[in-house]
CHARMM internal coordinates of N, CA and C (Angstrom, degrees):
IC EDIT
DIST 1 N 1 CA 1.4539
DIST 1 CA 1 C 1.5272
ANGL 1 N 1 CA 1 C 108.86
DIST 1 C 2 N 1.3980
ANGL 1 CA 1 C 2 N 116.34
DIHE 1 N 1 CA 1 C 2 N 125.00
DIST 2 N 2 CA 1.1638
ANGL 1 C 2 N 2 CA 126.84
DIHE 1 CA 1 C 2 N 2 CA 167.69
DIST 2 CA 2 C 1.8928
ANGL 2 N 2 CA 2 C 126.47
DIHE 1 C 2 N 2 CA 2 C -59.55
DIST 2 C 3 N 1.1204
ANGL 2 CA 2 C 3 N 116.40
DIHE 2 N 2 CA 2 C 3 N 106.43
DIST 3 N 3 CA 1.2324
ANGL 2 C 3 N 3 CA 106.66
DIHE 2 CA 2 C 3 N 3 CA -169.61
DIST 3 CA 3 C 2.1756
ANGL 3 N 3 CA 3 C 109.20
DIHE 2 C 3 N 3 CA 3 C -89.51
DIST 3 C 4 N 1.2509
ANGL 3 CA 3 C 4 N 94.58
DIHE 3 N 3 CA 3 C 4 N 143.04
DIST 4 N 4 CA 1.7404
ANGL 3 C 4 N 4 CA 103.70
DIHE 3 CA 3 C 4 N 4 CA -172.14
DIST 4 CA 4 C 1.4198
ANGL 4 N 4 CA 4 C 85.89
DIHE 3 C 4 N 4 CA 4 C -103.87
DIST 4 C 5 N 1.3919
ANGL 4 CA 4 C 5 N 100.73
DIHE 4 N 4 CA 4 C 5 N 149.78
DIST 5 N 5 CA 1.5319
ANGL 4 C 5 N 5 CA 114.85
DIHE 4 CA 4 C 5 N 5 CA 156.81
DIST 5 CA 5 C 1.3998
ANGL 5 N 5 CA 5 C 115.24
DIHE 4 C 5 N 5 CA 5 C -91.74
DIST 5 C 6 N 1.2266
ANGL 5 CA 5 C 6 N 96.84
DIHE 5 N 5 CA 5 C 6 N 145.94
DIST 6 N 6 CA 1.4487
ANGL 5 C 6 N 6 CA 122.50
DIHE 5 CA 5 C 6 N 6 CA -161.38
DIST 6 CA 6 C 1.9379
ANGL 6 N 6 CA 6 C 102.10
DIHE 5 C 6 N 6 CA 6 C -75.93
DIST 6 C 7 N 1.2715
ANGL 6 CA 6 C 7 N 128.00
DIHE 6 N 6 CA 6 C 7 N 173.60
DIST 7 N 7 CA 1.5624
ANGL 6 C 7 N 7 CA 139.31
DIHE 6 CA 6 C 7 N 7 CA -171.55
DIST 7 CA 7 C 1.8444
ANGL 7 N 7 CA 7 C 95.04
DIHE 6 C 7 N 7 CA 7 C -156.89
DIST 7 C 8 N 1.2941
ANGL 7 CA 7 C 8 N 132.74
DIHE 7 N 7 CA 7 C 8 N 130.17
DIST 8 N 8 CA 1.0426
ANGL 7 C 8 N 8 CA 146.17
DIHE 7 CA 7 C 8 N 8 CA 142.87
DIST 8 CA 8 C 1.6116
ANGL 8 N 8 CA 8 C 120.33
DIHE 7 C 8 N 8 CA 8 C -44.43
DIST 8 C 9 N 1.0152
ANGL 8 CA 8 C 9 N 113.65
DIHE 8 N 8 CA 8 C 9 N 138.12
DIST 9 N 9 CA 1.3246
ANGL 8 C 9 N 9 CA 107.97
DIHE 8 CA 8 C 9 N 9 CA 161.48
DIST 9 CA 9 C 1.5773
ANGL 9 N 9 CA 9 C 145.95
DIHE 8 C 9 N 9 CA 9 C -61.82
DIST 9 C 10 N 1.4078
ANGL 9 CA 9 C 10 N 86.13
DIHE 9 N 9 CA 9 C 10 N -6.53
DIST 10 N 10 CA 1.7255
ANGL 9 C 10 N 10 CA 107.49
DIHE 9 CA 9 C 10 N 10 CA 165.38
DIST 10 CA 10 C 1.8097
ANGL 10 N 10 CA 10 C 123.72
DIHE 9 C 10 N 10 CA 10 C -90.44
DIST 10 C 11 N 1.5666
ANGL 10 CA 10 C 11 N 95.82
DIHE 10 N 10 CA 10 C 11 N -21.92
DIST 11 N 11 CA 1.2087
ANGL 10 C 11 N 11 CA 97.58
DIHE 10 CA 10 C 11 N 11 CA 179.90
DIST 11 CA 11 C 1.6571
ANGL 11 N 11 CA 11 C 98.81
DIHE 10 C 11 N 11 CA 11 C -100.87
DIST 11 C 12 N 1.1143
ANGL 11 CA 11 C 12 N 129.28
DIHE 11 N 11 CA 11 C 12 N -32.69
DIST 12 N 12 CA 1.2961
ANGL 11 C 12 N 12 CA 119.95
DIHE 11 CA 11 C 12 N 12 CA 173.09
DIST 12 CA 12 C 1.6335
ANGL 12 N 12 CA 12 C 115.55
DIHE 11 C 12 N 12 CA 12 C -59.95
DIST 12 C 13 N 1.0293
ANGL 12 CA 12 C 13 N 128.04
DIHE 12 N 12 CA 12 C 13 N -23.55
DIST 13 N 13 CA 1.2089
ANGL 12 C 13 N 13 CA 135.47
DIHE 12 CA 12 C 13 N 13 CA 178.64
DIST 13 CA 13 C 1.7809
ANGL 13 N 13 CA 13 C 118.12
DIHE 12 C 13 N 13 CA 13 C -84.82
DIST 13 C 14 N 1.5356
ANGL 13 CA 13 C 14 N 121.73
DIHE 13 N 13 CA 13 C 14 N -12.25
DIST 14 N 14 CA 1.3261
ANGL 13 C 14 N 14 CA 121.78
DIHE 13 CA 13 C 14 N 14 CA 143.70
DIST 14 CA 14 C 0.8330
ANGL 14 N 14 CA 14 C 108.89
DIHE 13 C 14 N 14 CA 14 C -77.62
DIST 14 C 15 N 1.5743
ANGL 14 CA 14 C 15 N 147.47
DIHE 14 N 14 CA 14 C 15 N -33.23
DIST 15 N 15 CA 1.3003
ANGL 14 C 15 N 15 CA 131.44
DIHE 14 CA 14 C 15 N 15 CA -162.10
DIST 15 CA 15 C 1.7556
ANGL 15 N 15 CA 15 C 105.45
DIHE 14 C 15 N 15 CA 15 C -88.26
DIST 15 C 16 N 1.2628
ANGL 15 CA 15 C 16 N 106.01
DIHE 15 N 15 CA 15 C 16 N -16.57
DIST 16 N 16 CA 1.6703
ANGL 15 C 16 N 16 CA 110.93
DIHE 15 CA 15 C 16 N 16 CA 176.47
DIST 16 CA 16 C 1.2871
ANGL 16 N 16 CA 16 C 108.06
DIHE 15 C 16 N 16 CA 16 C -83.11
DIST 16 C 17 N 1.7507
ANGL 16 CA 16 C 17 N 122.23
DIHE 16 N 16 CA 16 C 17 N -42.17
DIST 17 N 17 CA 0.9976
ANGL 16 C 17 N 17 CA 115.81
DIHE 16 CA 16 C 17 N 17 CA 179.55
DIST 17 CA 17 C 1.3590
ANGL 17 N 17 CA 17 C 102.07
DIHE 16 C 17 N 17 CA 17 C 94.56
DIST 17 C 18 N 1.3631
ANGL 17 CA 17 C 18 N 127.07
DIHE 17 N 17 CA 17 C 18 N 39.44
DIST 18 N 18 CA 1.2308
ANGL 17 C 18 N 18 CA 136.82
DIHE 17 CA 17 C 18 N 18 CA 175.62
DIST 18 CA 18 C 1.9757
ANGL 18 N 18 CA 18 C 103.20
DIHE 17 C 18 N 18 CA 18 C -155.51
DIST 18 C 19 N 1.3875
ANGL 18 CA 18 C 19 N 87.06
DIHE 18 N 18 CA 18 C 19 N 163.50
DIST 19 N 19 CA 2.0784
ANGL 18 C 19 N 19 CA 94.69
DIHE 18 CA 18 C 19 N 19 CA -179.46
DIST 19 CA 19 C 1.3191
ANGL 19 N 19 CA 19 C 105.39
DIHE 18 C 19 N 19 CA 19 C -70.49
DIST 19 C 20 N 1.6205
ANGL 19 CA 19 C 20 N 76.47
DIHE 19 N 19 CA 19 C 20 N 148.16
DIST 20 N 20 CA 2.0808
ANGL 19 C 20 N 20 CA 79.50
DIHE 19 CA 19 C 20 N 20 CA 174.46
DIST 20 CA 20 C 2.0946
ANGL 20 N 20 CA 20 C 127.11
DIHE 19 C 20 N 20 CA 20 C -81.97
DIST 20 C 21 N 1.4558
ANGL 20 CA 20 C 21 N 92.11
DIHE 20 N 20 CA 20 C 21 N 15.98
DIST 21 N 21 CA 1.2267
ANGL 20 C 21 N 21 CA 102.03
DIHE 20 CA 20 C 21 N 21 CA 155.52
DIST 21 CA 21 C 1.8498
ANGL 21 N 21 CA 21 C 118.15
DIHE 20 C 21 N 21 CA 21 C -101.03
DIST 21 C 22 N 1.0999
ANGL 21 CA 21 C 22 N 111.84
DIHE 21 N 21 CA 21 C 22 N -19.89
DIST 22 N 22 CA 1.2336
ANGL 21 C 22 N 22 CA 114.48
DIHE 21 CA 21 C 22 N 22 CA 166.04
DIST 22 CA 22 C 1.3301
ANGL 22 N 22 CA 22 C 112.42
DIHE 21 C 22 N 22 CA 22 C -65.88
DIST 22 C 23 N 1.5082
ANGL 22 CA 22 C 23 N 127.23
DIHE 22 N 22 CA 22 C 23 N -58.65
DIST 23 N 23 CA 1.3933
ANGL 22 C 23 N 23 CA 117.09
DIHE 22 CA 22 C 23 N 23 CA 155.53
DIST 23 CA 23 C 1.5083
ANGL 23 N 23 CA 23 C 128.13
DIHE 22 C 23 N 23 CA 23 C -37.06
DIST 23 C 24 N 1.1075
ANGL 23 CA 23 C 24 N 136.90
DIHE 23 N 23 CA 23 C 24 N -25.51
DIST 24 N 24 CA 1.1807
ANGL 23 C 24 N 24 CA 124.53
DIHE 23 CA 23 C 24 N 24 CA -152.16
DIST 24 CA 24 C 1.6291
ANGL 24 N 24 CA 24 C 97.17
DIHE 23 C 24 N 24 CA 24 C -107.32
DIST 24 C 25 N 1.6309
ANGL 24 CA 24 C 25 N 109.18
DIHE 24 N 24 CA 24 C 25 N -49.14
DIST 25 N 25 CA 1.1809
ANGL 24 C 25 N 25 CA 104.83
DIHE 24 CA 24 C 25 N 25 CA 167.80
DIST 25 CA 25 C 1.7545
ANGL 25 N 25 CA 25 C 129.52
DIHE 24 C 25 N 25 CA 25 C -45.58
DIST 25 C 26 N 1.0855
ANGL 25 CA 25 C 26 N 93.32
DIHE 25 N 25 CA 25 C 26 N -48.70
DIST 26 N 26 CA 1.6920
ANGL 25 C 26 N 26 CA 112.16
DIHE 25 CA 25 C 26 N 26 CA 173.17
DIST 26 CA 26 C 1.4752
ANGL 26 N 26 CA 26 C 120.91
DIHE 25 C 26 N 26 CA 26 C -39.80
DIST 26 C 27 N 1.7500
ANGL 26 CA 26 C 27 N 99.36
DIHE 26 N 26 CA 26 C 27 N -37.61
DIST 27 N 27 CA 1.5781
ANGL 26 C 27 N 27 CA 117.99
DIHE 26 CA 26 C 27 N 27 CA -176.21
DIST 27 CA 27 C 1.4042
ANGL 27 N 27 CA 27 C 105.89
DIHE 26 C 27 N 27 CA 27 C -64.28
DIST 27 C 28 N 1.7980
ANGL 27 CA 27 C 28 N 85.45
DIHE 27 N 27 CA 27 C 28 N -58.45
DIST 28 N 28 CA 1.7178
ANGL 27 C 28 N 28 CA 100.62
DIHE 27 CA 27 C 28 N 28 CA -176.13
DIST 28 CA 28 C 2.1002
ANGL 28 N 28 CA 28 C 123.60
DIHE 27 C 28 N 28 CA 28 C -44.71
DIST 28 C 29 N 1.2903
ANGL 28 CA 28 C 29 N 82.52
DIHE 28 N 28 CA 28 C 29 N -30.59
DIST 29 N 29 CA 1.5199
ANGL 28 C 29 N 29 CA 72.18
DIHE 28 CA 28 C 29 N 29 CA 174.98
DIST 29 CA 29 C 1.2148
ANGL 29 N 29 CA 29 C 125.47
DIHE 28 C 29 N 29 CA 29 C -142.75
DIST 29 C 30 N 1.3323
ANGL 29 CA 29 C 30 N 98.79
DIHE 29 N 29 CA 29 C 30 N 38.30
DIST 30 N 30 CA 1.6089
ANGL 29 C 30 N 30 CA 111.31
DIHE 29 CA 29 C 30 N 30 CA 158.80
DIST 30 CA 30 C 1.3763
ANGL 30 N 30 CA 30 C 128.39
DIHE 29 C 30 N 30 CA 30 C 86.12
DIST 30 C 31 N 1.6021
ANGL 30 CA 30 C 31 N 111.56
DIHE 30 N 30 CA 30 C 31 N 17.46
DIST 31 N 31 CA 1.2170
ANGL 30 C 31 N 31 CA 114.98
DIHE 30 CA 30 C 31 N 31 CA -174.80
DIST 31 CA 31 C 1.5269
ANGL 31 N 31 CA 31 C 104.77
DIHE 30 C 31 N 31 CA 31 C -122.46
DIST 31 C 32 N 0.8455
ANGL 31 CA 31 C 32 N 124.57
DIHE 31 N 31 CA 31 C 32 N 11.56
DIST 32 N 32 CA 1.4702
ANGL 31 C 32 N 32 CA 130.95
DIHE 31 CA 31 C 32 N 32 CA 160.75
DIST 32 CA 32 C 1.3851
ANGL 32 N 32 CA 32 C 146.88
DIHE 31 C 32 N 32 CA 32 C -101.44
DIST 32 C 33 N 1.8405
ANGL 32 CA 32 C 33 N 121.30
DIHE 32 N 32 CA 32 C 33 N 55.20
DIST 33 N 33 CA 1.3914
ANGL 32 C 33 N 33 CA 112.97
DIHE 32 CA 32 C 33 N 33 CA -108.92
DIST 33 CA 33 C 1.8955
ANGL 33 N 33 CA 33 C 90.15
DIHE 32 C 33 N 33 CA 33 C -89.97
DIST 33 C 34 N 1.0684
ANGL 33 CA 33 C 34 N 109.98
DIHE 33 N 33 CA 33 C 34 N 85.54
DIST 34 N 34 CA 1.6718
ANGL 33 C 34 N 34 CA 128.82
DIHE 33 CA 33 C 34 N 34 CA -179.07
DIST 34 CA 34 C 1.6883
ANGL 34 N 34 CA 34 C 110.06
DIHE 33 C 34 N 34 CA 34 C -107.15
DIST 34 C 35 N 1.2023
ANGL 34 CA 34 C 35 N 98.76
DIHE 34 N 34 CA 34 C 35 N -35.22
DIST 35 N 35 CA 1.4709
ANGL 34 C 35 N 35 CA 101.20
DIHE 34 CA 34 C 35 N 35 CA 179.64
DIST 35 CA 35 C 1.2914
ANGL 35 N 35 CA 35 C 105.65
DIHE 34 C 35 N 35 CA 35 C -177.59
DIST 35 C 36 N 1.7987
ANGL 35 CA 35 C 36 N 126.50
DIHE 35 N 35 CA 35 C 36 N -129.62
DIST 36 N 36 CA 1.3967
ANGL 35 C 36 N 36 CA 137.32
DIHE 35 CA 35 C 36 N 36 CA -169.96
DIST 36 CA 36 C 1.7591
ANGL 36 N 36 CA 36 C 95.98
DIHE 35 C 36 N 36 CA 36 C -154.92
DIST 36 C 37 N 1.3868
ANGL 36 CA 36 C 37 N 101.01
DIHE 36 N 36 CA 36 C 37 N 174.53
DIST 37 N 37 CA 1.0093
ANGL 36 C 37 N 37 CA 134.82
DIHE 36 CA 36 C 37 N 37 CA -150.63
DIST 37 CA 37 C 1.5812
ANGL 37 N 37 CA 37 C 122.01
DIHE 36 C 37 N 37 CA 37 C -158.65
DIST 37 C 38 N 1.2876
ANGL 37 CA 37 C 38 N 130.44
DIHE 37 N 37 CA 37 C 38 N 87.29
DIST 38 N 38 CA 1.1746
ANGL 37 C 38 N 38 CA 140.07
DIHE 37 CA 37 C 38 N 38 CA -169.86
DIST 38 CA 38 C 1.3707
ANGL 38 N 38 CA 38 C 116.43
DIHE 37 C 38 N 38 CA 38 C -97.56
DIST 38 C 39 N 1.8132
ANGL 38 CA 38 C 39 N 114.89
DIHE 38 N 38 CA 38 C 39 N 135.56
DIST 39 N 39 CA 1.5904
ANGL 38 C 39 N 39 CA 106.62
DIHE 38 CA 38 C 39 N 39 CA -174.17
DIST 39 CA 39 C 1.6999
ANGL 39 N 39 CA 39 C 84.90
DIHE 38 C 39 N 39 CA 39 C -99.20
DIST 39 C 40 N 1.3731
ANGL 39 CA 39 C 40 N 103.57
DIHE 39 N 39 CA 39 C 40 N 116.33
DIST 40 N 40 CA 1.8319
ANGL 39 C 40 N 40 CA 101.01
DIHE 39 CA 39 C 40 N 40 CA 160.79
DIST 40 CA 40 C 1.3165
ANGL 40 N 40 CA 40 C 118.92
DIHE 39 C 40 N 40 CA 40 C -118.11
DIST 40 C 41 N 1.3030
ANGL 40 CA 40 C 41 N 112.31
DIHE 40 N 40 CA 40 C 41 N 103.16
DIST 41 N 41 CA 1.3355
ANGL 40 C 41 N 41 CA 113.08
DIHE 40 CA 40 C 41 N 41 CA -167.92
DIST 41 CA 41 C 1.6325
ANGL 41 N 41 CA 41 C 116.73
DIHE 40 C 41 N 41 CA 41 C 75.35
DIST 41 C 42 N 1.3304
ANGL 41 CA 41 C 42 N 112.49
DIHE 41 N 41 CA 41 C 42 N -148.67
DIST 42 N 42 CA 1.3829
ANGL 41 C 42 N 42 CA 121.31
DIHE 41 CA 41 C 42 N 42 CA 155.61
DIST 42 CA 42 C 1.3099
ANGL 42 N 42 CA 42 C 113.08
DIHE 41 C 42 N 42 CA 42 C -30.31
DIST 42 C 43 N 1.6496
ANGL 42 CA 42 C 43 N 116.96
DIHE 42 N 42 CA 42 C 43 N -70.17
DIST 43 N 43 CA 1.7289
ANGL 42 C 43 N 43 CA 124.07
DIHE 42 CA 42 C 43 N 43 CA -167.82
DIST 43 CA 43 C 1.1165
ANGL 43 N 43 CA 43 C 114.70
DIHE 42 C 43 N 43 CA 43 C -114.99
DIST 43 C 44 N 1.4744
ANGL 43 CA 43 C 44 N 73.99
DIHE 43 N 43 CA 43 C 44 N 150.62
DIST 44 N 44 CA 1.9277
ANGL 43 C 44 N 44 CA 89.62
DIHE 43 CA 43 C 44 N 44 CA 175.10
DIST 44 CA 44 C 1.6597
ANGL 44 N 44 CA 44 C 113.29
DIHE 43 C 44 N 44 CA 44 C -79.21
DIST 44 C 45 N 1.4678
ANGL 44 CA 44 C 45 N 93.33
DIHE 44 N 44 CA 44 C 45 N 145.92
DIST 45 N 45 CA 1.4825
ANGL 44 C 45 N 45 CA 120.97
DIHE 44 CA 44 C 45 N 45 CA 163.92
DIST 45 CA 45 C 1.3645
ANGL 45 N 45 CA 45 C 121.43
DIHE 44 C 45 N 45 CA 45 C -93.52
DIST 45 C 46 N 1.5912
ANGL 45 CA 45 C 46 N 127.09
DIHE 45 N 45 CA 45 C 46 N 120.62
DIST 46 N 46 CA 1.5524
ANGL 45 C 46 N 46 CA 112.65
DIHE 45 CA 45 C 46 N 46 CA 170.62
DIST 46 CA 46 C 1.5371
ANGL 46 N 46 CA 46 C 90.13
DIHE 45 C 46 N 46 CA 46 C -132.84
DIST 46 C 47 N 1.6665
ANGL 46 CA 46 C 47 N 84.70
DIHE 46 N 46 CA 46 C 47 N 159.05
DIST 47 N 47 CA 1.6805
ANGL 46 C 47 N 47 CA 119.66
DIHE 46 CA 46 C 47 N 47 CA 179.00
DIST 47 CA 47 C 1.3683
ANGL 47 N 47 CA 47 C 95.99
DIHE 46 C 47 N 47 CA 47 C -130.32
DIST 47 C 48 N 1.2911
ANGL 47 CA 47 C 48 N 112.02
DIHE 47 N 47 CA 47 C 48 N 128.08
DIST 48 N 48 CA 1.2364
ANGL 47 C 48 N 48 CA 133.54
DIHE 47 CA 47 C 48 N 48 CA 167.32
DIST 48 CA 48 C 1.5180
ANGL 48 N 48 CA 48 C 114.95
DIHE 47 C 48 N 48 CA 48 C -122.81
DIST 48 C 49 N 1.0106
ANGL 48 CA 48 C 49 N 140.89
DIHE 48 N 48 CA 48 C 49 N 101.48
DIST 49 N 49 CA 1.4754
ANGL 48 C 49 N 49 CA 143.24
DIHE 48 CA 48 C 49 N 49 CA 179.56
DIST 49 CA 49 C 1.4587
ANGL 49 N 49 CA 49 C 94.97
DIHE 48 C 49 N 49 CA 49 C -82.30
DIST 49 C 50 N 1.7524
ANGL 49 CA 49 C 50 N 99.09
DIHE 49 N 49 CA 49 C 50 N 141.63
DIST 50 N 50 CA 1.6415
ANGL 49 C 50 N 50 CA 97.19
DIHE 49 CA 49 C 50 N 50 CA 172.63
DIST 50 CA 50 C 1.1542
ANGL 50 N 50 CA 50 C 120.03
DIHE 49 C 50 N 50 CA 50 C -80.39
DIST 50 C 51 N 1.0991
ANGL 50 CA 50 C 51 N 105.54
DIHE 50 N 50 CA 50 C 51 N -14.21
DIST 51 N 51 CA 1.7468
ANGL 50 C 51 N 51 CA 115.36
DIHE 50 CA 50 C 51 N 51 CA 177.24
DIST 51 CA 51 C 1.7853
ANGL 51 N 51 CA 51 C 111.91
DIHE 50 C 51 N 51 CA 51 C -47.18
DIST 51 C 52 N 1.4217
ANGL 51 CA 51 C 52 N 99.35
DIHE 51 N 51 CA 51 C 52 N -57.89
DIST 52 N 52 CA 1.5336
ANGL 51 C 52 N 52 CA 122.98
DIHE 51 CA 51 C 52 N 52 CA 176.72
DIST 52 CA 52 C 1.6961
ANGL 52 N 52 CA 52 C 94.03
DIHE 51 C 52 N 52 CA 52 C -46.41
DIST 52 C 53 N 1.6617
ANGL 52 CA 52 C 53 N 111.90
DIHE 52 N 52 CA 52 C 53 N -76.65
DIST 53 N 53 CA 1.5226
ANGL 52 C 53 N 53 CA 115.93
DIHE 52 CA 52 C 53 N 53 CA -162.63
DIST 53 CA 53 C 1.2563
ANGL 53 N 53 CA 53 C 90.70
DIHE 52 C 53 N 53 CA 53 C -33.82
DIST 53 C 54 N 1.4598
ANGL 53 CA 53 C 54 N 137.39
DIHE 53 N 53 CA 53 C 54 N -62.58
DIST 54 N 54 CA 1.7895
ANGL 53 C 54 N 54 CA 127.89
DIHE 53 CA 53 C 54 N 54 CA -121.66
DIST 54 CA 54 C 1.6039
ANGL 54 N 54 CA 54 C 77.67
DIHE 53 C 54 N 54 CA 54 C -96.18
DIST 54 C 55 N 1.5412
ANGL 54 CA 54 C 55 N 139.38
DIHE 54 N 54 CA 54 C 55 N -15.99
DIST 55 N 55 CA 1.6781
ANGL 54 C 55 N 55 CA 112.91
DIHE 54 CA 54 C 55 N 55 CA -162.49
DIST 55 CA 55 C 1.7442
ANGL 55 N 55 CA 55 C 94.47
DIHE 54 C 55 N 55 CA 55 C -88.53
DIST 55 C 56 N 1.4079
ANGL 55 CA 55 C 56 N 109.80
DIHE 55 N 55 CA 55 C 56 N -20.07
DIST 56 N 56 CA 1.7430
ANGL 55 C 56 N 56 CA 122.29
DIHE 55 CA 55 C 56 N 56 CA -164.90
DIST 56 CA 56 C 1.8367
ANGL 56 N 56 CA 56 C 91.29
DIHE 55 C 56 N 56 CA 56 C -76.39
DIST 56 C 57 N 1.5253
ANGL 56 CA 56 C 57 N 124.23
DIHE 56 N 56 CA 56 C 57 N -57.77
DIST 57 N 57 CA 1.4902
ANGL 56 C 57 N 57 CA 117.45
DIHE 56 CA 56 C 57 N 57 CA 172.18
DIST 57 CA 57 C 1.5264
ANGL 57 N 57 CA 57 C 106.36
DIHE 56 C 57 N 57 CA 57 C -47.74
DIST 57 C 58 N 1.2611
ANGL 57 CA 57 C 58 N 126.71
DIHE 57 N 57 CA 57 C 58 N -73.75
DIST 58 N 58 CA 1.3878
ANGL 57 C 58 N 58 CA 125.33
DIHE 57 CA 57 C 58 N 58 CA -175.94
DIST 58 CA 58 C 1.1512
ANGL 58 N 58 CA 58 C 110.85
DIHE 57 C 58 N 58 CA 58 C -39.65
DIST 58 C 59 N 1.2318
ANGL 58 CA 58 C 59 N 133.93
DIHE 58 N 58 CA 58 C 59 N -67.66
DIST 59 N 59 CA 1.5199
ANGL 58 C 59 N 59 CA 132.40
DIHE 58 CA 58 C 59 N 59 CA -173.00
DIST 59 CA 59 C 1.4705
ANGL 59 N 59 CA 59 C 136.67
DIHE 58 C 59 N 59 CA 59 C -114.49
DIST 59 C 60 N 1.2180
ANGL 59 CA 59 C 60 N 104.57
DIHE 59 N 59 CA 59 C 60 N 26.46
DIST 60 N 60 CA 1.6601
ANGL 59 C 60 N 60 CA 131.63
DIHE 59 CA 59 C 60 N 60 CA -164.02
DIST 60 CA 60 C 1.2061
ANGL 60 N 60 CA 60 C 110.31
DIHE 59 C 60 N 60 CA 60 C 4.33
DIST 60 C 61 N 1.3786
ANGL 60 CA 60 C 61 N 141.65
DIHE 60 N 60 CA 60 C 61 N -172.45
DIST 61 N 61 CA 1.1360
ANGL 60 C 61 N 61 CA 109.41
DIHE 60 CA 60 C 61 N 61 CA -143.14
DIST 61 CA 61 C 1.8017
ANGL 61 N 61 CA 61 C 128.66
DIHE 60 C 61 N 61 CA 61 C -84.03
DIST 61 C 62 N 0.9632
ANGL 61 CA 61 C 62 N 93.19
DIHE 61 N 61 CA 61 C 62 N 65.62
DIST 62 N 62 CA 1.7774
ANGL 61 C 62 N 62 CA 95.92
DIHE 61 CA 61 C 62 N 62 CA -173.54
DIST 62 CA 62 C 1.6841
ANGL 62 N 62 CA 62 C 85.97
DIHE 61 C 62 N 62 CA 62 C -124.97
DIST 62 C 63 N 1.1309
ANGL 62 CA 62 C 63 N 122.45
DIHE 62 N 62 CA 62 C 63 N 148.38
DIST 63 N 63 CA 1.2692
ANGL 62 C 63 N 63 CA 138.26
DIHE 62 CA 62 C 63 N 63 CA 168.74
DIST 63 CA 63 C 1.2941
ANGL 63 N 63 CA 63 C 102.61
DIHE 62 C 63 N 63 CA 63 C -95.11
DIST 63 C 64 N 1.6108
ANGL 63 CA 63 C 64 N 107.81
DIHE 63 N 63 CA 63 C 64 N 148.23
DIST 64 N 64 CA 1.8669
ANGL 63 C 64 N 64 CA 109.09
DIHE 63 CA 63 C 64 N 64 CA -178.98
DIST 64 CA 64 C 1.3128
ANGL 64 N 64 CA 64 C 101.61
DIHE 63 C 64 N 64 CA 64 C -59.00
DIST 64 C 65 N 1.5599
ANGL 64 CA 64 C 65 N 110.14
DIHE 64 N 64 CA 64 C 65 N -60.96
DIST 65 N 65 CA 1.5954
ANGL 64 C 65 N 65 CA 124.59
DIHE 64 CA 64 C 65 N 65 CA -164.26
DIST 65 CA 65 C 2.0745
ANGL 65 N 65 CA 65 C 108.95
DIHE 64 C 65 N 65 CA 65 C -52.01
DIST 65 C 66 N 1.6890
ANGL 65 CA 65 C 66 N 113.32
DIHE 65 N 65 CA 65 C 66 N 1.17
DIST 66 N 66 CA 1.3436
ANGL 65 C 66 N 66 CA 111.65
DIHE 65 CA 65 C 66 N 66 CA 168.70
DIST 66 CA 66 C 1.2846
ANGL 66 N 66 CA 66 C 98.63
DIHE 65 C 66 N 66 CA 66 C -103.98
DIST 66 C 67 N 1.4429
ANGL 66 CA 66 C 67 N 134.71
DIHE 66 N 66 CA 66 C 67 N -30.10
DIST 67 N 67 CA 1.2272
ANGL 66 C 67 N 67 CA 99.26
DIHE 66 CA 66 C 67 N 67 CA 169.87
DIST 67 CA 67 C 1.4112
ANGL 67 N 67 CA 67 C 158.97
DIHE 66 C 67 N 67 CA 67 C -21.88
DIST 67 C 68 N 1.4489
ANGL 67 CA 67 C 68 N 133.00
DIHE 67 N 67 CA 67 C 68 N 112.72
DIST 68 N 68 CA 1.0487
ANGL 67 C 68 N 68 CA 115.08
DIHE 67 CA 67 C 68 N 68 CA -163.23
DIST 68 CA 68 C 1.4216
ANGL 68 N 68 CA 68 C 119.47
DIHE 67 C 68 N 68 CA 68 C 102.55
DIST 68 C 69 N 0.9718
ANGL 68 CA 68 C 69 N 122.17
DIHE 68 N 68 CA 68 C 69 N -32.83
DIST 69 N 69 CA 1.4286
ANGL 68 C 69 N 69 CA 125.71
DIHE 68 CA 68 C 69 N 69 CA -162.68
DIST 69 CA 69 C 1.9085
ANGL 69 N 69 CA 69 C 101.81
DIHE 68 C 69 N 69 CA 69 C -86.90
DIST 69 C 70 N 1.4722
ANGL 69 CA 69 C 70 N 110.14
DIHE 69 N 69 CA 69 C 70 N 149.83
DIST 70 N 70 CA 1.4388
ANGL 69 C 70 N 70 CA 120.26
DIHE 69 CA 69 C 70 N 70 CA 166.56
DIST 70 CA 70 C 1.4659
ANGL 70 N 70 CA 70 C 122.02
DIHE 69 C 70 N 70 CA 70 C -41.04
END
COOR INIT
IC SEED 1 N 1 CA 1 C
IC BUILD
């Protein structure tokens, strides 16, 4: 398994061009499909793979592999 390096939600959020509470919220509930968002305990955990960020700029949220489809 290929491992991606990970992006914060602070740094993904200059590169979106939006706050890094906008990211985080976004994570939290599933409408931001960049990565995940874990409630542990008190705080949240996010993983953001850059892989995800750069396929979400390239192709916002449509995946190539839906292209096309009904």
């Amino acid at each position: 398994m290929q491992s991606s390096k990970n992006v914060t939600p602070s740094e993904a959020a200059k590169i979106l061009g939006v706050s890094p509470q906008f990211v985080r919220v976004g994570l939290q509930q599933g409408v931001l499909p960049i990565g995940t968002a874990v409630k542990m305990s008190s705080r949240w955990a996010y993983n953001i793979p850059e892989a995800a960020l750069k396929n979400y700029i390239e192709y916002g949220s449509k995946r190539p592999e839906s292209e096309g489809e009904a």
